[in-house]
C-alpha atoms as a printed R data frame, in Angstrom:
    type eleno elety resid chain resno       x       y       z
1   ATOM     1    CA   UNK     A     1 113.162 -14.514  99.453
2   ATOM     2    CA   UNK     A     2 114.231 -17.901  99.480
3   ATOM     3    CA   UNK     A     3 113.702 -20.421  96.599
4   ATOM     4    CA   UNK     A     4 113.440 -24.000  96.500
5   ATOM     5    CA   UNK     A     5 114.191 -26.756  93.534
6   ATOM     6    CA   UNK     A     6 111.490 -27.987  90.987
7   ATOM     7    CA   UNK     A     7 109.526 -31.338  93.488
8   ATOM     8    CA   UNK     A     8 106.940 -32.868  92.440
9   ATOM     9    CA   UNK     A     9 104.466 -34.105  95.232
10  ATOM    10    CA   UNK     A    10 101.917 -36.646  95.661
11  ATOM    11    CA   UNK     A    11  99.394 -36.793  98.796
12  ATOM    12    CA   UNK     A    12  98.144 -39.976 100.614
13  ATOM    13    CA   UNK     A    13  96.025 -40.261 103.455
14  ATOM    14    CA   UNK     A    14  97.125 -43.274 105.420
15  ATOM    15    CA   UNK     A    15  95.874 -45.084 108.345
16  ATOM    16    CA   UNK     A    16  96.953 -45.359 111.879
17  ATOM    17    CA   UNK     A    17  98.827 -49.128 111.196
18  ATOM    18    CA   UNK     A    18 100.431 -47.946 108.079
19  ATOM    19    CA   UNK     A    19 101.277 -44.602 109.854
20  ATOM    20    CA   UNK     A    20 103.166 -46.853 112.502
21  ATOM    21    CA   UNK     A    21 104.916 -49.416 110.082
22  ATOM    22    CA   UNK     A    22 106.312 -46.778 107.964
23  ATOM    23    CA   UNK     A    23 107.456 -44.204 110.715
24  ATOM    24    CA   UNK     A    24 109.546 -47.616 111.950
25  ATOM    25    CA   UNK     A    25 110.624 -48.046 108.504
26  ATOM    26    CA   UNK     A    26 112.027 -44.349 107.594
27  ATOM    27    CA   UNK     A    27 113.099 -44.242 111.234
28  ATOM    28    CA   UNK     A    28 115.799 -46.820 110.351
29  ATOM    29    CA   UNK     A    29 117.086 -45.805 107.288
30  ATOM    30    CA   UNK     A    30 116.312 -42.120 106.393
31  ATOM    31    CA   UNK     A    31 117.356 -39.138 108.160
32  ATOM    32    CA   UNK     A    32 115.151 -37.384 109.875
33  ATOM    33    CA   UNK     A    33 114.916 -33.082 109.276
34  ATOM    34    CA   UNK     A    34 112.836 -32.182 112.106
35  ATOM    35    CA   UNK     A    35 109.469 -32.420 113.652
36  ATOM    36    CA   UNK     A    36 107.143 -30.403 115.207
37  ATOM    37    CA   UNK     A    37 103.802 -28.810 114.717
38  ATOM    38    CA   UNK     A    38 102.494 -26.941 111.737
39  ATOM    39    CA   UNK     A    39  99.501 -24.555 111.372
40  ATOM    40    CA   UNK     A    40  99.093 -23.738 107.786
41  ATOM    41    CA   UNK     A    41  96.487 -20.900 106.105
42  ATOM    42    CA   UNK     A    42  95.558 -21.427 102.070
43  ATOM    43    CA   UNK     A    43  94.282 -18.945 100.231
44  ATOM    44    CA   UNK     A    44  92.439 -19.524  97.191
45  ATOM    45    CA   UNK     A    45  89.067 -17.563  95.165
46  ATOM    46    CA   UNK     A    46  86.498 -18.727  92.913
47  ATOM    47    CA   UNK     A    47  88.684 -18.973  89.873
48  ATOM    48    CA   UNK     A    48  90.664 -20.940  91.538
49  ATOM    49    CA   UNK     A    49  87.808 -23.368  91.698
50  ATOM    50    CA   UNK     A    50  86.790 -23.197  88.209
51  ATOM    51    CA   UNK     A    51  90.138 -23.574  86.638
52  ATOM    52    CA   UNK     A    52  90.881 -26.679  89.350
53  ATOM    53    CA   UNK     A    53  87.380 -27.959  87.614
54  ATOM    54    CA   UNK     A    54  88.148 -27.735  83.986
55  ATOM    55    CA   UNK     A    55  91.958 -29.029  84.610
56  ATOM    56    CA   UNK     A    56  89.876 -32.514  85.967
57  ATOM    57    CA   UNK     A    57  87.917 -32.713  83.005
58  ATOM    58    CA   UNK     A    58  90.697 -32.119  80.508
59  ATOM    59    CA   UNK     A    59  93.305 -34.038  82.576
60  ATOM    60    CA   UNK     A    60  95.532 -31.103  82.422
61  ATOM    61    CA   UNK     A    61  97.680 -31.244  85.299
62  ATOM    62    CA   UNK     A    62  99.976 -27.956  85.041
63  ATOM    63    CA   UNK     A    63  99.108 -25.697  87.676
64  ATOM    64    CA   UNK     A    64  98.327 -22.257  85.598
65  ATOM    65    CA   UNK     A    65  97.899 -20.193  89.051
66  ATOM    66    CA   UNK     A    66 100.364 -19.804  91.956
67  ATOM    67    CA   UNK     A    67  99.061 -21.017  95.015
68  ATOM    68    CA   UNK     A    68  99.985 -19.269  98.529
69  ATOM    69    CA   UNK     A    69 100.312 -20.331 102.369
70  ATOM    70    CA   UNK     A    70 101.198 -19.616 105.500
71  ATOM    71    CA   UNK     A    71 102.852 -21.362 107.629
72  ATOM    72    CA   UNK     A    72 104.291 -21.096 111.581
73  ATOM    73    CA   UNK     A    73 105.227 -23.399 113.759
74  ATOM    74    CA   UNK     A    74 105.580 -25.243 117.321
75  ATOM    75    CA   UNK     A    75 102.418 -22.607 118.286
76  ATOM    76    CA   UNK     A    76 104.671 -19.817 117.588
77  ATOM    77    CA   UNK     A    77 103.498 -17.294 115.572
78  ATOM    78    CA   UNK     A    78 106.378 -14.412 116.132
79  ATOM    79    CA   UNK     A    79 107.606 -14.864 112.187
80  ATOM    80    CA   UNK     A    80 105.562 -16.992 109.262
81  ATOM    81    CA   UNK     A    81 106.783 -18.364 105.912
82  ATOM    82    CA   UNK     A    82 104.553 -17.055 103.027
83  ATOM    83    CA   UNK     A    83 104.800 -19.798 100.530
84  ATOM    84    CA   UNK     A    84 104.403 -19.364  96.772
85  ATOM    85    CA   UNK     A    85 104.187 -22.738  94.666
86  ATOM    86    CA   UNK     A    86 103.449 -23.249  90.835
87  ATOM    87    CA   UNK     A    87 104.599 -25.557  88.288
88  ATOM    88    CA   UNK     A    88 106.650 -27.537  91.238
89  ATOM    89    CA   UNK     A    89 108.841 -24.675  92.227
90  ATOM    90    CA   UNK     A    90 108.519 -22.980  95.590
91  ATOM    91    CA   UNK     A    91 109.571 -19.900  96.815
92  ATOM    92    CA   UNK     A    92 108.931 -18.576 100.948
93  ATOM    93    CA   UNK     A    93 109.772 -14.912 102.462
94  ATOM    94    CA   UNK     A    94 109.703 -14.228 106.167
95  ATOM    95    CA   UNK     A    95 105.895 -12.461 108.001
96  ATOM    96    CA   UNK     A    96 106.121 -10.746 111.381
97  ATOM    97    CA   UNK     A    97 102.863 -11.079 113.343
98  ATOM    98    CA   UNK     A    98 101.818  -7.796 113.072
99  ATOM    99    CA   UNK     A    99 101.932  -8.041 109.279
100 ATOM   100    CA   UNK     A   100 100.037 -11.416 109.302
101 ATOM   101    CA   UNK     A   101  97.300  -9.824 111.917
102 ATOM   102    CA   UNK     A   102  96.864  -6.749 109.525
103 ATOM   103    CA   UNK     A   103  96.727  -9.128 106.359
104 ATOM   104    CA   UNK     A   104  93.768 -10.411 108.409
105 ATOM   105    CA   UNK     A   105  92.246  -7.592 109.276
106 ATOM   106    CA   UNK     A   106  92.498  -7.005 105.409
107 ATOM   107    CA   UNK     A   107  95.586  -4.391 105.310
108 ATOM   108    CA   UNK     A   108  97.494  -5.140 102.428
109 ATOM   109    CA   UNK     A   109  99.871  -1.969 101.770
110 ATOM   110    CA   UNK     A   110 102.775  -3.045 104.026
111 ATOM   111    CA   UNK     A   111 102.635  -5.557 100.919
112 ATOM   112    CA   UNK     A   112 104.202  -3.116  98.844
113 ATOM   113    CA   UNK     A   113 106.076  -1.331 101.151
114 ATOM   114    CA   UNK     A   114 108.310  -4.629 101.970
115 ATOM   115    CA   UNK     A   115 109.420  -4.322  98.153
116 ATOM   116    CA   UNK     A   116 110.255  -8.110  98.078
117 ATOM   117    CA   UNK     A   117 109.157  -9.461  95.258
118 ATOM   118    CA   UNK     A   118 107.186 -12.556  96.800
119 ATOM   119    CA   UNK     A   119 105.165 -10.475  98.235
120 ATOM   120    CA   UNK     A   120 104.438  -8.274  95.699
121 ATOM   121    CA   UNK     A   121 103.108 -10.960  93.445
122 ATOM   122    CA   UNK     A   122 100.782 -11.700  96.184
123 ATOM   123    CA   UNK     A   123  99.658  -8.350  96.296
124 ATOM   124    CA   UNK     A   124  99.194  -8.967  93.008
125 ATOM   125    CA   UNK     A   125  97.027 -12.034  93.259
126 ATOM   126    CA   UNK     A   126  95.291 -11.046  96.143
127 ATOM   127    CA   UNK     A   127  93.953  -7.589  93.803
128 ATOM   128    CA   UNK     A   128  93.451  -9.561  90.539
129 ATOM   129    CA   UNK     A   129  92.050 -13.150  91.299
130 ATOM   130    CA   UNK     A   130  90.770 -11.692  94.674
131 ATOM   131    CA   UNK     A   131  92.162 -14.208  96.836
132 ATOM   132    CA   UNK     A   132  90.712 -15.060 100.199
133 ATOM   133    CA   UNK     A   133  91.694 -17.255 103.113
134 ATOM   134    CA   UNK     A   134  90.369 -20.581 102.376
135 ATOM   135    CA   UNK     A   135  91.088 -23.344 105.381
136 ATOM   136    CA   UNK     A   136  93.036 -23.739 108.117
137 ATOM   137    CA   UNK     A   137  95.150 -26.875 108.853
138 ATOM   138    CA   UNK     A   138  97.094 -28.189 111.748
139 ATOM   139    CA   UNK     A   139  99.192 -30.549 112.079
140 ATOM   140    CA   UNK     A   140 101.895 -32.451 113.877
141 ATOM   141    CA   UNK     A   141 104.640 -33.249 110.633
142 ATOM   142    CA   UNK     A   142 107.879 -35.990 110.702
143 ATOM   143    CA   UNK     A   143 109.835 -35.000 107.292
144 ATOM   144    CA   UNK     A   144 112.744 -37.905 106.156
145 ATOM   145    CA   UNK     A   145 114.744 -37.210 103.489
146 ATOM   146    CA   UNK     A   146 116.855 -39.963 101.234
147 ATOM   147    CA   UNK     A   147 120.873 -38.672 101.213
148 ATOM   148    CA   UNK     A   148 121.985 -38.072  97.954
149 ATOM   149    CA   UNK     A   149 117.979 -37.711  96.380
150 ATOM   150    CA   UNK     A   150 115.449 -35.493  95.788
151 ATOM   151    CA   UNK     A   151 113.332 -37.517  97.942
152 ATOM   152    CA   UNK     A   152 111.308 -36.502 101.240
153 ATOM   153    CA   UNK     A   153 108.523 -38.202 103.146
154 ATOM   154    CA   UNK     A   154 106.535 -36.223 105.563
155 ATOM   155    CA   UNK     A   155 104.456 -37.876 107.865
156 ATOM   156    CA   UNK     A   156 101.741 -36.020 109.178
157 ATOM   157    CA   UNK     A   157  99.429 -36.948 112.418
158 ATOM   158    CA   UNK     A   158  96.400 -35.688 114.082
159 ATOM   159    CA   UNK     A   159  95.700 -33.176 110.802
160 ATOM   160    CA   UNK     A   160  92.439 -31.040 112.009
161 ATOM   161    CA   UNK     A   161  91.134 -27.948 110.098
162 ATOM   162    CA   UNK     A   162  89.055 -25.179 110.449
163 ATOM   163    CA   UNK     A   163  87.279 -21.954 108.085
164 ATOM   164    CA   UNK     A   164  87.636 -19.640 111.224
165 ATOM   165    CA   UNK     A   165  91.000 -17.770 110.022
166 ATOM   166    CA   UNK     A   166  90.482 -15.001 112.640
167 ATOM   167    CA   UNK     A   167  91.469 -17.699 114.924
168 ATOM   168    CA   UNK     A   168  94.505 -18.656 112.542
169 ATOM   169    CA   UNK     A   169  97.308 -16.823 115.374
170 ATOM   170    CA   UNK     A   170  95.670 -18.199 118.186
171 ATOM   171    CA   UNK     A   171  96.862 -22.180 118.590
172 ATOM   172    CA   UNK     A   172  94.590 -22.508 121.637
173 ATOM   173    CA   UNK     A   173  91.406 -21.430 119.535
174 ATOM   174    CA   UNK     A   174  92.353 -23.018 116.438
175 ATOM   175    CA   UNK     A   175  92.748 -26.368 118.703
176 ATOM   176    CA   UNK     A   176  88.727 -25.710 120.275
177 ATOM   177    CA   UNK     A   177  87.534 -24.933 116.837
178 ATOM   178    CA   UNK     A   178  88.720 -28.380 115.789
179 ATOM   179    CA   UNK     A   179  87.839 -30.470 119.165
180 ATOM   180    CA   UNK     A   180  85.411 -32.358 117.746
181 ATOM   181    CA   UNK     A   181  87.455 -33.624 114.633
182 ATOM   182    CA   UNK     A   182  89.031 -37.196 114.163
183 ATOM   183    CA   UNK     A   183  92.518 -35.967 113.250
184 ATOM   184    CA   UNK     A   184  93.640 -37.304 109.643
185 ATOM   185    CA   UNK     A   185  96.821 -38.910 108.715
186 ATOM   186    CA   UNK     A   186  98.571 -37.742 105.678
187 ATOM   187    CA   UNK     A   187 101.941 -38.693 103.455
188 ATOM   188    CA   UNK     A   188 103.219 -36.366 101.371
189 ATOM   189    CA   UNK     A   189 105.980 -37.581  99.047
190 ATOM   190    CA   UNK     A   190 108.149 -35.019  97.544
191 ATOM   191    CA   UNK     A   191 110.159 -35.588  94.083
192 ATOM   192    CA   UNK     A   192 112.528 -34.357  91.683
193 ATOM   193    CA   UNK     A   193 111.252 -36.418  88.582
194 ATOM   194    CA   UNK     A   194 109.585 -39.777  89.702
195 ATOM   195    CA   UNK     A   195 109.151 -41.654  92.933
196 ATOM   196    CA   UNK     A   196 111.982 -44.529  92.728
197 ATOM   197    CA   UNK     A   197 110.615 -48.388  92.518
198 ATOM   198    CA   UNK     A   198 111.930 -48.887  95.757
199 ATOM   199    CA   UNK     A   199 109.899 -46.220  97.384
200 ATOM   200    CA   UNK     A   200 106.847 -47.585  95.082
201 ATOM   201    CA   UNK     A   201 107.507 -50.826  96.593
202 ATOM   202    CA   UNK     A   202 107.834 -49.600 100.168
203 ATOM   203    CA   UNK     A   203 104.798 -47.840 100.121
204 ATOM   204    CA   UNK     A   204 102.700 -51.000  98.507
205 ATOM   205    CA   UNK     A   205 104.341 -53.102 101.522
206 ATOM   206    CA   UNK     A   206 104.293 -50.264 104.622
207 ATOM   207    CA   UNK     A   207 101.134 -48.629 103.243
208 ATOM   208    CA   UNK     A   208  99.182 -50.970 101.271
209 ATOM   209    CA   UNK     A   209  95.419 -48.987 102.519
210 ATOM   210    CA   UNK     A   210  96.435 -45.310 101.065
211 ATOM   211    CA   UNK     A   211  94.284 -43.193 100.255
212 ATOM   212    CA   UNK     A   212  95.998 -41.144  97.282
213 ATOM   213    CA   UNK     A   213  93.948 -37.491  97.313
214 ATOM   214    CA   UNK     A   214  94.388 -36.076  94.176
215 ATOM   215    CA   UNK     A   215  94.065 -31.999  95.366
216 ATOM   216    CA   UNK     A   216  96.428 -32.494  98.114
217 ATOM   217    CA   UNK     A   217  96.214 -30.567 101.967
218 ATOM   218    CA   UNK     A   218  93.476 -28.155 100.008
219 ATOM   219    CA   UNK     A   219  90.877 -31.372  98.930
């Protein structure tokens, strides 16, 4: 299990001229830590909802729940990253294929039998808050990071999703489920305590039509 420092992260969907200025802008002067295409699974239950609901009214930010993904990438779906995140810390562990097709197919011992502790707690949360797969996303990501900061920018194009998570290790059917779609464009800024002015003043000059979605990816 692998674990990750405490980011904060904000969520902006962005337009196809701000996409372009600011992909010239990072280009220049932050480094770039990869690219390539992302297919993402959420899971999430009713309680979920309800406690996403009452946080809104009472402006209570603090995520009381983990949340969990999966991820693969570049249409390769040999080994996934199960991602845990709550109250700004993440934490991953490594899924074969055949785990994530029984996981599907709603086999959940090999869970327990892995003994990691990642995956125990989603054992856990799968039993107790009955989680279920929620949404599928895919989507091409760019992800600059500032040397010396706890600063990245990921900048992600033609973002389609679909409710079909059958289809989830299948690129070619998650692609026909979402022909139809205009692919989004999102901006995720990640943070170790607050954006920096100059990044605030970047994105009012690169960006100035975002979008800022309050639930992130999962809205």
């Amino acid at each position: 299990m692998t674990n990750q420092p405490r980011l904060r992260q904000t969520h902006y969907q962005i337009t196809p001229e701000d996409y372009a200025a600011l992909r010239t802008h990072l280009s220049a002067r932050a480094k770039e830590k990869g690219a390539g295409r992302v297919h993402t699974m959420l899971f999430t239950s009713y309680r979920d909802r309800i406690s996403s609901a009452s946080t809104e009214e009472t402006g209570n930010s603090e995520e009381s729940s983990p949340q969990f993904f999966l991820h693969y990438y570049d249409d390769d779906p040999t080994y996934l990253h199960l991602e845990r995140r709550k109250g700004g810390r993440r934490a991953s562990a490594m899924v074969a294929e055949a785990e994530c097709r029984a996981l599907l197919a709603g086999e959940t011992d090999w869970l327990l039998n892995r003994h990691n502790p990642l995956l125990l707690d989603f054992h856990n949360e799968l039993t107790e808050r009955m989680l279920l797969p929620q949404m599928l996303l895919t989507y091409h990501r760019e992800l600059y990071a500032a040397d010396g900061m706890d600063l990245c920018v990921a900048l992600d194009t033609d973002v389609r999703s679909s409710l079909q998570h059958m289809d989830f290790l299948d690129p070619q059917q998650l692609e026909r489920d979402a022909l139809e779609q205009d692919g989004r464009i999102l901006m995720e800024v990640s943070y170790s305590d607050r954006i920096p002015d100059h990044v605030r003043c970047l994105l009012e000059e690169k960006a100035p039509r975002r979008r800022l979605l309050r639930s992130g990816y999962s809205a």
